[in-house]
C-alpha positions in Angstrom: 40.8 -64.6 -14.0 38.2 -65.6 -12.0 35.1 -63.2 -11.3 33.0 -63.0 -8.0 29.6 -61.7 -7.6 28.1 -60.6 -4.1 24.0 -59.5 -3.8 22.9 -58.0 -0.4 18.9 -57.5 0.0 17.8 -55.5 2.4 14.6 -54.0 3.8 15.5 -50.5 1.5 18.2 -51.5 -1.7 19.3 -54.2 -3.4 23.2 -53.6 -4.0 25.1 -56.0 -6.5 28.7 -56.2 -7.2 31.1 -58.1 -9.1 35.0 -58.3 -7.8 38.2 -60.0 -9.5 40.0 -62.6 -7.6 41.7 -59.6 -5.9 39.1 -58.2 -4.9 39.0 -55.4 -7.3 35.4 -54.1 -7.4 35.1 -54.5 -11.3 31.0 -53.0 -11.1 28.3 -52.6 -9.2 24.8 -51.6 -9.0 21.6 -50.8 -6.6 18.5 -50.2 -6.2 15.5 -49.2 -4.2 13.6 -52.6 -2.3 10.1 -52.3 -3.3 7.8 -53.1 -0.8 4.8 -53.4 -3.1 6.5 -56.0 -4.9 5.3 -59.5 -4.7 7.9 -62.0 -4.0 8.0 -63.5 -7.5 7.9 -59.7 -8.7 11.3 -59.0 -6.4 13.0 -62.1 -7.5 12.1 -61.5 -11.4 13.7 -57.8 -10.5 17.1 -59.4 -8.8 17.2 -61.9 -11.6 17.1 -59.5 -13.9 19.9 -57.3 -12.2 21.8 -61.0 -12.0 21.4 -61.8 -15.5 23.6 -58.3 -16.4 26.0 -59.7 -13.9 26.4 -63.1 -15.6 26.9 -60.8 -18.6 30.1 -59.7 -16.9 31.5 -63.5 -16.9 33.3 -62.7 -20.3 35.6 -61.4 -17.9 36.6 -65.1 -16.9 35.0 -67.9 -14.6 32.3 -66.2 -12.2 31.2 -67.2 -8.7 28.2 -65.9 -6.9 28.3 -66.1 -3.5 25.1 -65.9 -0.9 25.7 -65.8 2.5 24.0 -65.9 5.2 21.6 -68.3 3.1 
């Protein structure tokens, strides 16, 4: 099975979610944007929340998708 994942930043949350190749929602997270946050300080925060997404690969084969990119 093949496993999607889908981030959406935004001015006020970061949501993250990973879907089967149905598009069953299989998890998801969010949290607050932080305005006081540098750049590299936002990214380090998304990479983290990415890197417990990538956990979720043992699932099967994962995609992450970016649109609008």
């Amino acid at each position: 099975m093949k496993v999607y994942a889908g981030m959406d930043i935004g001015g006020t949350k970061v949501a993250l979610g990973v879907f089967g190749e149905d598009k069953t929602l299989l998890g998801k997270t969010k949290y607050p944007s932080d305005a006081s946050l540098s750049a590299e300080e936002f990214f380090q925060q998304a990479a983290t929340q990415l890197r417990a997404l990538l956990r979720a690969s043992a699932y099967g084969n994962m995609s992450i998708m970016f649109p609008m990119i």
